[in-house]
Each structure stands twice: as C-alpha cells, then as structure tokens.
C-alpha positions in Angstrom: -108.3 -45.0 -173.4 -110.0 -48.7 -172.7 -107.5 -51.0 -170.6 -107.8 -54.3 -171.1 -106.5 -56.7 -168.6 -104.9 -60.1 -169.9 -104.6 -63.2 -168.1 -102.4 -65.8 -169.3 -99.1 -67.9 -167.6 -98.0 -68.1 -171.3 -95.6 -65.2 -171.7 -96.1 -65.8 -175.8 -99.6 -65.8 -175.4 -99.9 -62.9 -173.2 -97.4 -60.9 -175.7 -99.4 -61.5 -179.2 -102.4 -60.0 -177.0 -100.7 -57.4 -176.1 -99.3 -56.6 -179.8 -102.4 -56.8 -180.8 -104.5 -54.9 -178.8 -101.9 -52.3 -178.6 -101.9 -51.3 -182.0 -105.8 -51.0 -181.6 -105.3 -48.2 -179.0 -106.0 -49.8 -176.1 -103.8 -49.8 -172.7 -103.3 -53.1 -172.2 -102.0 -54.6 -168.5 -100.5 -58.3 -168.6 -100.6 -60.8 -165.5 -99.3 -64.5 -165.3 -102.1 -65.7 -163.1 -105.3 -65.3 -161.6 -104.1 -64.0 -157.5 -102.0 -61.1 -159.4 -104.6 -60.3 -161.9 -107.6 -60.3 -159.1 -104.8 -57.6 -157.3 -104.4 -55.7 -160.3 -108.2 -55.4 -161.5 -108.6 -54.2 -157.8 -105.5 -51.3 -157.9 -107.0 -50.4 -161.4 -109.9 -51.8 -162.8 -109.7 -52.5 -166.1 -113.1 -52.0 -168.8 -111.9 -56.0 -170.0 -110.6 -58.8 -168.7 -109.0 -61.8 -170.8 -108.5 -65.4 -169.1 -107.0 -68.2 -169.8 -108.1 -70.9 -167.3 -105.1 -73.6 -166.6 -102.9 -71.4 -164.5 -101.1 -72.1 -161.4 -101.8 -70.3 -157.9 -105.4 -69.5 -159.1 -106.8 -70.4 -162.2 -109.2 -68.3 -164.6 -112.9 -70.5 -163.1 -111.7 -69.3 -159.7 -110.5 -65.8 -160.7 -114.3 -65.5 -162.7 -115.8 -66.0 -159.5 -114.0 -63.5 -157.5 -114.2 -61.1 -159.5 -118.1 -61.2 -159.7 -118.4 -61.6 -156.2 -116.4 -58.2 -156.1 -118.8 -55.1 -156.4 -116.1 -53.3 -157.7 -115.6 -55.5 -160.7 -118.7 -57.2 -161.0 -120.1 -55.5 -164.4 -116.7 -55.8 -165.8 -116.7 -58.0 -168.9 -115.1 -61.7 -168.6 -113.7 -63.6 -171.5 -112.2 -66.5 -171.2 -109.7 -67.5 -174.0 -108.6 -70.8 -173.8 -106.9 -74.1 -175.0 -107.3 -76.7 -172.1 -110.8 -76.3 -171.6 -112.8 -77.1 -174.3 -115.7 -79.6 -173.1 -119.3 -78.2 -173.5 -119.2 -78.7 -169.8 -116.6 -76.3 -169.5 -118.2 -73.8 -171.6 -121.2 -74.3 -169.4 -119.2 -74.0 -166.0 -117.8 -70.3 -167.0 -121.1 -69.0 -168.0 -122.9 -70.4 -164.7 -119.7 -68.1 -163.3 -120.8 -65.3 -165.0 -118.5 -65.2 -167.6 -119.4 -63.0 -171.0 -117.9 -65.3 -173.5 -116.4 -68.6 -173.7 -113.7 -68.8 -176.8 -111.6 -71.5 -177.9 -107.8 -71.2 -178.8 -106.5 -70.3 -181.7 -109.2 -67.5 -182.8 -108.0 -65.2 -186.3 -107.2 -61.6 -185.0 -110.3 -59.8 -187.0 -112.6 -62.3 -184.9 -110.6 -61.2 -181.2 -110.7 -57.3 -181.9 -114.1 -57.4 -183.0 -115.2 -59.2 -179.6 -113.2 -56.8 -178.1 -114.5 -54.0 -179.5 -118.3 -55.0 -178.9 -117.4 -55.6 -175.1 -115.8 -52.0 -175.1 -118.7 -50.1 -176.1 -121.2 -51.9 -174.0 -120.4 -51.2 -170.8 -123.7 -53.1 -168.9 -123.0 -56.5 -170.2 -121.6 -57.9 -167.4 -123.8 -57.0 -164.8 -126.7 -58.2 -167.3 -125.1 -61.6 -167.1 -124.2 -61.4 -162.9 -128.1 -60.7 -162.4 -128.9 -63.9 -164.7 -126.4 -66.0 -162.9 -129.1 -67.9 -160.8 -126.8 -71.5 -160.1 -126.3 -72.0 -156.7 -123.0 -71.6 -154.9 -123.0 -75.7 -154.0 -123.5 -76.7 -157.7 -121.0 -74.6 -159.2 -118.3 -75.7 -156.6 -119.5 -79.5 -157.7 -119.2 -78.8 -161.4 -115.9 -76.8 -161.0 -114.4 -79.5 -159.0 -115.7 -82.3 -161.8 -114.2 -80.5 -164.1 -111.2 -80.3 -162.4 -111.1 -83.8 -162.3 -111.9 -84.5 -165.9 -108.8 -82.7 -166.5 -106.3 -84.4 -164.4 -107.7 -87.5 -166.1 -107.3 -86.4 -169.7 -103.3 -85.3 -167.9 -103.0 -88.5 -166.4 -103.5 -90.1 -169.9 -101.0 -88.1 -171.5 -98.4 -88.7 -169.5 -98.9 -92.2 -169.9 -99.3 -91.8 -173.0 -95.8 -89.5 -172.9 -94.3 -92.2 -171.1 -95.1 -95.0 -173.1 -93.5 -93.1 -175.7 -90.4 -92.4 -173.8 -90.4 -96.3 -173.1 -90.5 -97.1 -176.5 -87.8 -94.1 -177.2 -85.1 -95.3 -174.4 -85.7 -99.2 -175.6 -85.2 -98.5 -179.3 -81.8 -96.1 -178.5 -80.9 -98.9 -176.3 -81.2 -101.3 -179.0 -79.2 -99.0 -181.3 -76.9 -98.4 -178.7 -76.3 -102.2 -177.9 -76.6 -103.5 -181.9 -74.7 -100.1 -183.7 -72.0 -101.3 -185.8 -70.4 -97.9 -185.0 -68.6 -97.1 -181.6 -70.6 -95.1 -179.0 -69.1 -93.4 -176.1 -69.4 -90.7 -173.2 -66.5 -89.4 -171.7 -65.7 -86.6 -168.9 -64.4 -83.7 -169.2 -61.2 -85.1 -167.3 -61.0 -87.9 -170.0 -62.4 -90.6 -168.0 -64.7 -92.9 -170.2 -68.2 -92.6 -168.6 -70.5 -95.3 -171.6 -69.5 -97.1 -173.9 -71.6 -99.6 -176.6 -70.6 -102.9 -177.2 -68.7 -102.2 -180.7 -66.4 -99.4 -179.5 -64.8 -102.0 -177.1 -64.8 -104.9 -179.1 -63.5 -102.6 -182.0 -60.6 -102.2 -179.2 -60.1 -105.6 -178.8 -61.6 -105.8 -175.7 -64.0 -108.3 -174.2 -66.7 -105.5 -172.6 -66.9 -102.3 -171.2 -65.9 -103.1 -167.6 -62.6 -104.7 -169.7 -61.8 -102.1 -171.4 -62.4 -99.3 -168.1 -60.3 -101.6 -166.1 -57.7 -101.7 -168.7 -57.6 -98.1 -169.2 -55.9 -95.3 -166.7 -55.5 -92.8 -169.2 -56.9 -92.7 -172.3 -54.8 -89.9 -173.8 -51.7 -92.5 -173.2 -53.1 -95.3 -173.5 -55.4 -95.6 -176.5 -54.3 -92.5 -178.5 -50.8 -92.9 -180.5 -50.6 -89.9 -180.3 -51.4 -88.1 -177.3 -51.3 -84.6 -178.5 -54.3 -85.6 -181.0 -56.7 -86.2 -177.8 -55.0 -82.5 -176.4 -55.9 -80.9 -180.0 -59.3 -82.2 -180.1 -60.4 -81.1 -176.7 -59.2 -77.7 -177.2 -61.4 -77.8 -181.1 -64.5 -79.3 -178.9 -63.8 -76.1 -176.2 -64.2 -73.6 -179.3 -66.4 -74.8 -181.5 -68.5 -78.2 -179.2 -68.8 -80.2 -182.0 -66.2 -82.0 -184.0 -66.8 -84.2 -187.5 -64.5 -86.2 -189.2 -61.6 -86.0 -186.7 -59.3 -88.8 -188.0 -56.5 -90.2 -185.2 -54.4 -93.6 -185.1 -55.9 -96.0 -182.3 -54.0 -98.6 -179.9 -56.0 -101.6 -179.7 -55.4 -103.9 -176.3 -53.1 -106.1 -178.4 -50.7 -103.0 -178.9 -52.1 -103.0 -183.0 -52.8 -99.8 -184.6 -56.6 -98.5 -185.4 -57.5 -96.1 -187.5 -60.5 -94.5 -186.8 -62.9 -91.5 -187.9 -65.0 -89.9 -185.1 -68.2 -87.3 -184.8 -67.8 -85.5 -181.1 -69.7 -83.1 -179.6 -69.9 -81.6 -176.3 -72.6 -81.7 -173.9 -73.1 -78.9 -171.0 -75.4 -77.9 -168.9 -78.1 -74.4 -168.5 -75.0 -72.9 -167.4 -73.0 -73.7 -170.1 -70.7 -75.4 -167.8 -69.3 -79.0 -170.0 -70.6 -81.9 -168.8 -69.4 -84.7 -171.1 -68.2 -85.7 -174.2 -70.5 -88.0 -176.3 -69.4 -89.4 -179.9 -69.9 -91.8 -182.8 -66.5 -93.7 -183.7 -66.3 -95.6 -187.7 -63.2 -98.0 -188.1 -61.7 -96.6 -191.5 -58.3 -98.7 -191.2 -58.9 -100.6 -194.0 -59.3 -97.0 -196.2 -56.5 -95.8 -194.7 -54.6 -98.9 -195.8 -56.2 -98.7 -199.3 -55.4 -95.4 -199.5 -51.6 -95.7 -198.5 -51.4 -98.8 -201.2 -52.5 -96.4 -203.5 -50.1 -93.7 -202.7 -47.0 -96.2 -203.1 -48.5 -98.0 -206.6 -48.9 -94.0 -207.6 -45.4 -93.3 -206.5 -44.2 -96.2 -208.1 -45.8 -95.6 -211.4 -44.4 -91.9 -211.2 -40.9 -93.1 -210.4 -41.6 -95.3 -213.5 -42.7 -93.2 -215.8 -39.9 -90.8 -214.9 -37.3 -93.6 -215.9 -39.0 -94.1 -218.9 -38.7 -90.1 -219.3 -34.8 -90.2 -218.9 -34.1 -92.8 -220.8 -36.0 -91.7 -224.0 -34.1 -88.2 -223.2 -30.5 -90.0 -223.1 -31.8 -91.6 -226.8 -32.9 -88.8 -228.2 -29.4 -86.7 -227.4 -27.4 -89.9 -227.8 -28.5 -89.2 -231.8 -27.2 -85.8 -231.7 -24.1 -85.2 -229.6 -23.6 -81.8 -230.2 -27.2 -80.9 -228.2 -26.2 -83.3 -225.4 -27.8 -81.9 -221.8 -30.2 -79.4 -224.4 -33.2 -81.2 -223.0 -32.3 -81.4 -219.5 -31.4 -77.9 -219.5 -34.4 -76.8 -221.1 -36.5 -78.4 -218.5 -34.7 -76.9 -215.7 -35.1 -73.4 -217.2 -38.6 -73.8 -217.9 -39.6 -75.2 -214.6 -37.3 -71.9 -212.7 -39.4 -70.0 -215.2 -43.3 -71.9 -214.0 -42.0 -71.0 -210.5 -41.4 -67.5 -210.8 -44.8 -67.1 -212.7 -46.4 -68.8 -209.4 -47.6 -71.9 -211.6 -49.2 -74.7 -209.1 -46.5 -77.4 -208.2 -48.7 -79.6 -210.0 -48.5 -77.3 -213.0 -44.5 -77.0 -212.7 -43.6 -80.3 -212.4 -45.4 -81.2 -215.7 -43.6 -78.4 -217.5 -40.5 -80.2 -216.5 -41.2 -83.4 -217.6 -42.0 -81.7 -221.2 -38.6 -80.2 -221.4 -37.1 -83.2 -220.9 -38.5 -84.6 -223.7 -39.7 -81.6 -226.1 -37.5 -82.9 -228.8 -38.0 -86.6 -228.7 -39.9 -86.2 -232.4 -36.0 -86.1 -233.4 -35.9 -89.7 -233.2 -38.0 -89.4 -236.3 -35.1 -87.3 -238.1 -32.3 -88.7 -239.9 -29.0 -88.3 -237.7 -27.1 -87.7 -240.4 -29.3 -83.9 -240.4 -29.2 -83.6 -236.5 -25.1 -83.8 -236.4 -24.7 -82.1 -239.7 -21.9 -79.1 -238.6 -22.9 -76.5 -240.8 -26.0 -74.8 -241.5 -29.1 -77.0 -243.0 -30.4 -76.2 -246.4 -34.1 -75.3 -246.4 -35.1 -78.8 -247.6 -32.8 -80.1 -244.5 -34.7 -77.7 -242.1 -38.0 -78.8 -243.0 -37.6 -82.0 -242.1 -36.0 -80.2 -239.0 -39.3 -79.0 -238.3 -41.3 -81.8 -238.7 -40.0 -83.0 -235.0 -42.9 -80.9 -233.4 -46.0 -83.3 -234.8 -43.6 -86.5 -234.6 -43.5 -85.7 -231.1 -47.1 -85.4 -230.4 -47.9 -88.1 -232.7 -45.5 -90.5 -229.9 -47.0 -89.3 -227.2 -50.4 -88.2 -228.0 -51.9 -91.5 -226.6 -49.9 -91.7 -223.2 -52.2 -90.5 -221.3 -50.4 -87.9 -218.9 -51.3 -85.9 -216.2 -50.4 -82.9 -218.1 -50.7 -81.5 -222.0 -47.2 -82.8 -222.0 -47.9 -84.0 -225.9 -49.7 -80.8 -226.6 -46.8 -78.6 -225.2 -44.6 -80.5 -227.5 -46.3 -79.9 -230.4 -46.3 -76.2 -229.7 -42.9 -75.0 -228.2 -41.7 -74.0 -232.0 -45.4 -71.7 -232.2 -45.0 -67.8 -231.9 -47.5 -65.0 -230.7 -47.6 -63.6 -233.9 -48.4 -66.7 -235.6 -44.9 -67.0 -237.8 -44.1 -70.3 -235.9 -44.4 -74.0 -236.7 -45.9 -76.8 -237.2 -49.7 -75.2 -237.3 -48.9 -71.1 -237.3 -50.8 -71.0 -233.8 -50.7 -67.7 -232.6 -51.8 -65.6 -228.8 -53.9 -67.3 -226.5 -53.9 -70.2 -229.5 -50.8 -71.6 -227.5 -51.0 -73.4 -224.6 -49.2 -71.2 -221.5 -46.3 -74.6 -221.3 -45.6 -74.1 -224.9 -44.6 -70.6 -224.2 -42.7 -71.4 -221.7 -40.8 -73.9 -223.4 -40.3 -71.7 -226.2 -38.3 -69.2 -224.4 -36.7 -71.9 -222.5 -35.6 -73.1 -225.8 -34.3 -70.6 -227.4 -32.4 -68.9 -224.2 -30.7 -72.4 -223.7 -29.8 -73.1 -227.9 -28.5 -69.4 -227.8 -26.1 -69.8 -225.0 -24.8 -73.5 -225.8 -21.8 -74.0 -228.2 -23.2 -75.7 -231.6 -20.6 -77.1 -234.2 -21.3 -74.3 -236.3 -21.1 -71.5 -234.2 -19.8 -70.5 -230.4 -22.6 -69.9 -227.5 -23.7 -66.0 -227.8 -23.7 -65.2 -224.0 -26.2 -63.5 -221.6 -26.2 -60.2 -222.9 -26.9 -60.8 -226.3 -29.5 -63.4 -225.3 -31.7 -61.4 -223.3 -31.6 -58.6 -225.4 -32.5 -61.4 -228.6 -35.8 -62.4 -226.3 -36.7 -58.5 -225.4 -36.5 -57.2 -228.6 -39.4 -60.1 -229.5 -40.7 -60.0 -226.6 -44.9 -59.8 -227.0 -43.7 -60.7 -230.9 -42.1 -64.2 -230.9 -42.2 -64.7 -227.1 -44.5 -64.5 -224.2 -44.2 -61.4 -222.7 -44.8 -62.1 -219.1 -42.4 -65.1 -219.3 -39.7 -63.3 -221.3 -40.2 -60.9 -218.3 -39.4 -64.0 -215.7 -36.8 -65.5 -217.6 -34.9 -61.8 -218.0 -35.0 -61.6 -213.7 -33.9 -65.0 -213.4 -30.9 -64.5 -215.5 -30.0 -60.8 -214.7 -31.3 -60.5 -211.2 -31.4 -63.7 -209.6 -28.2 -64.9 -210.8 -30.3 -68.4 -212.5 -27.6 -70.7 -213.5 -27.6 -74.2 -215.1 -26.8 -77.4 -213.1 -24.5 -78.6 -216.1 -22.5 -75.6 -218.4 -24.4 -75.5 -221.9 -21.3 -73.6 -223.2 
C-alpha cells in the first residue's frame, strides 16, 4: 500500500486529502506543518509528499529543501499544493528546490488522483529532478527570502485594506448608533447599564448618558414599573439568549409612564460564560394608547348594543304578556347548552344575544294573535310563523359579530326538514339555530301558557328524546338532557 504524506496547517484541507486519497487505497499520514512532517517522512518515509507552503514553524520552501538535502528522502516526490503562492516566481522558487510539481489551489479531484497516481508508479522522478537541480545554495536563499517578502507585502496590504474596512465598519455603526431613532443599550449581567445611544436616554427623558447613569442605582426599581418584568426577562434571556417583542411599562425621569417594545439578546464569551446584555428598544406608547382607546370605544359600543338588545327584548314581550321572560330564558338555556358543547366564549356569548331576541319578528304579528288564550286556527298560526323571516329581515343588515340574524331565521328549522320558514334540514342549519331550537321548545314546554299549564321536566325531556336526531340535534338534546337531569340546570327567573 502507497503512503502518502500530507502537509497542510488547514485541518479542512488536510481532511478532504485525506478522504480522498483514502478511498483510492492509499495510507495516507497527515501533519500540520513542515518540522513534524520532516520528523515523520524520516520515522516512515512516505512514496509522496503533499505541501502546502504558508505554514508556521517551517513552511513547505523550507521543508522542500530539507528533505532533498536528506539522502533518505531525496528521490521522494514533492508536490506542492497551494493557495498563497501563486507568482510565477514562486512556481520558479520550488522547482529550483527540487520540487516535482507546483499546483495551484483549488484543483477538481480527477485532476489530484491522477497526479497522484503518475507520481506513484514512477518511483525515479524525484531524484531525476534533485540531479537537475543545478541553482546554487546563495541564490535560492535570495529568491526564497524575496519571496518571502513579496508576501508580507501583499499581507501588509490586506490588512490595511482589512482595516480600512473595519474603519469604515466602526464609523458607520457609530453613526447608527449615535443617529438611531431606536434605543441602544449594553447592560451587565448584574443590571448595571454599560452603553447606551443618544435616543434610549432622551426617550427617558434624560439629558445624556452620563445623566441618565448618574440618575440610575437600580434599574430593575427604578426604570421598570414593574420590577418583576426585568426578573422575568433575565431568567427568558438565561434559557433561550435572545428575547423579541418583550413589551414592559417604562418610568421616564419625570415619574411618566413609557411603553416600550424591546429585542434582547445575550452576549457570552468562548466559554459560554454571559457577558452582557445588548438590545434595540421602540417606544410603542402611543399604540398602546391607541389600542386601549379602542378597547373602551369597543366596550362601549358592546355595552350599547347590549342596551339596544334588552330593550327590543322588553318590546317584544311587552306585546305578549303571557311569554314574558320566554326570551331571556331561552338565551340562558341556550348559552348553558353552547358551554357544555365546549363552544368558544366568543361562540357562546353570540348564542346568547340570539335568544334574547329570537322572536323579535313578533313585533310584525298582530297582538291581538300573540295574546289570543286559546289555540290559533291554522290561518292564525301562519301568520305565527311568519316571525322567523320578519326577524331576519330586521336584523339582516346589522352587521353583527355573529349569524345572530341567520340563527333567527332558523330556530323553527328541523333535522328532518318538517320545520319553517325554508324546510332546512341536517347540516342545512346553522349549529346556533339548533341550539336555540331546543332551547325553545324545553323553555315553551315548561312555562305556563293561557291555554294550558307548564308540562314539567319529565315529560319534557322525554318530548326532546323521543325526537331527538328527528326534530332536534342530537348532540345538543344530549347536553340539554345532563343539564336538566344531571346537573340540576335551573332558570334565574321561574318559567312556570
């Protein structure tokens, strides 16, 4: 088995080599720089060796030269495989050395295994290129030192160059840093404020960094509201080091209230140890103030609306006596019933709203039908029925945040399509009109009418389970049933 020896401080570079000649079947032996490979090639000489040349300790021109000054290693093949070096000069220098081949970085890996394999098989290359080697000792040293000094020139000018661009860095973070409308800040682990730019203090209210320091002891007391925010988001920077959106109340030097919306992060060191706390801090009290305005209007608008609500209810019974409390009840039973099927708060609170005023199409009925104390003729209860679409037809255009005119319109529809006004049937209905329905029917059948007594628990639940999946949802006949049988539901005002 060939060994190749490869010579490169680059442990990536040295392990794609390896990889690669590997899986050719070579033994490969890797060294970092020229002093351990020159002790290596010497302990076991390899039948290649493969140099970079910029190395510390002893770089690949100088490990060239010792090793064909060495008799033992002399007709060894040299190849040097580089990206520093690449001036014809160079090229010229590691020949003169006795070098085999010169080859520039990056080469495709069918062009390195085929090099490889040429040097493998001939074995007198080397010393056929030592015995050419005819430049004398004094020259080469001149020539290796020149182009040692080429390159510290072309490094010098880099890291000018680097710096210049470092310069150019650091002034234009400064000038963000000094000119950011957004607050920037460093602080220590212990809380103590380490930087901070000129809008972070003046978004404070205070005249300038060295004001604000001197002002401030303890920030977790002193600026934060409330202190256990400051607590709350060490501990989240601790777990996770960086923190976005973190929204806190602010006190300003004047003793006002800030509102502000922050992006922290943590900075630590190679050990992992924290050194700081660096950040990015937005004033959002005017959104904050815009938002709270908007919660009161939409509280006020709600508390509104639910007057409006109550008072068409009270109208709507005042007409018809006899059903006085129908509506509220209804709306309590329904919502009881929303619950228990886990409906969204949301959901149930819109349900409610539409018992309250499921029957306000009655207003369209003549009173002199609603209070009538016997039974209605079927011309009577036609017009009876027509409350459903004079409902929705009030309400269609109020623009809810519910189906409220749509559950109106459809708590008189039955699964198996034998209700009114449209002979909807299944999932035809809406899930409130369902609920309503039941709630409807459970509260007309226990409350006392002109014409006839209320019929009692018993015979109302077993009047909703006999249609139950017929007339009547069966999951919310289901929930109604427990309420009633199990869970002891009762009415906030008697219906009998």
């Amino acid at each position: 088995m060939k060994t190749i020896l490869i010579v490169d401080d680059e442990e990536p570079n040295r392990f794609y080599l390896e990889t690669l000649f590997k899986t050719q079947g070579f033994r490969v032996i890797g060294t970092a720089n020229g002093v351990e490979a020159l002790e290596a090639a010497r302990n076991n000489p390899p039948d290649i060796i493969i140099s970079d040349i910029l190395m510390p300790v002893m770089d690949g021109f100088m490990l060239c030269k010792a090793c064909k000054n060495d008799a033992t290693l002399n007709t060894i093949p040299f190849i040097f495989y580089t990206a520093t070096y690449t001036d014809a000069k160079d090229e010229k220098l590691a020949m003169e050395l006795g070098a085999d081949l010169f080859l520039v970085k990056p080469q495709e890996p069918d062009v390195l295994l085929d090099v490889i394999h040429k040097f493998s098989s001939d074995t007198g290359r080397g010393l056929e290129n030592k015995l050419k080697t005819s430049v004398s000792e004094e020259k080469i040293l001149k020539e290796y030192n020149e182009s040692l000094f080429r390159k510290l020139e072309a490094k010098i000018k880099q890291l000018e160059k680097a710096n210049q661009s470092i310069s150019k860095s650091e002034s234009k973070y400064r000038s963000i840093f000094q000119n950011s409308l957004s607050g920037i800040f460093q602080i220590s682990k212990e809380g103590k404020l380490l930087i901070s730019n000129p809008a972070l203090h003046h978004m404070l209210g205070y005249d300038s960094a060295d004001d604000f320091s001197a002002s401030i002891t303890d920030i977790a007391t002193q600026v934060y509201v409330k202190p256990d925010d400051q607590r709350r988001l060490i501990k989240l920077l601790k777990e996770s080091d960086c923190v976005d959106g973190y929204e806190t109340m602010l006190r300003k030097k004047d003793g006002s209230i800030l509102w502000i919306k922050a992006n922290i992060w943590t900075v630590r060191d190679e050990n992992r140890r924290i050194l700081f706390y660096e950040g990015i801090v937005e004033d959002i009290s005017d959104r904050i103030l815009k938002e709270e305005t908007l919660i009161k209007s939409s509280e006020k608008l709600k508390n509104a609306m639910m007057e409006t609500i109550n008072i068409v209810s009270t109208i709507v019974e005042q007409r018809d006596p006899s059903t006085a409390g129908h509506q509220q009840r209804v709306a309590e039973l329904a919502s009881a019933i929303a619950e228990a099927l886990n409906f969204p708060p949301h959901k149930i609170e819109g349900i409610r709203v539409a018992g309250l005023i499921h029957d306000v199409g009655k207003i369209a009925i003549p009173s002199e039908i609603l209070t009538k104390p016997c039974k209605l003729s079927p011309i009577e209860m036609g017009l009876v029925k027509l409350h459903a679409n004079a409902g929705f037809d009030i309400l269609k255009n109020i623009d809810f945040p519910w189906p409220i005119s749509q559950a109106i319109q459809q708590h008189h529809e039955r699964m198996n399509g034998s209700g009114y006004p449209s002979g909807l049937s299944g999932g035809e209905i809406i899930p409130e009109a369902r609920i309503l329905a039941v709630a409807d029917v459970v509260e007309a059948m226990l409350s006392h009418r002109p014409y006839r007594p209320g019929l009692g628990i018993d015979k109302t639940m077993e009047e909703i389970e006999s249609n139950k999946g017929i007339l009547y949802d069966e999951r919310v006949v289901d929930a109604c049933v427990d309420l009633f049988c199990n869970k002891s539901f009762k009415f906030s005002s008697n219906p009998l």
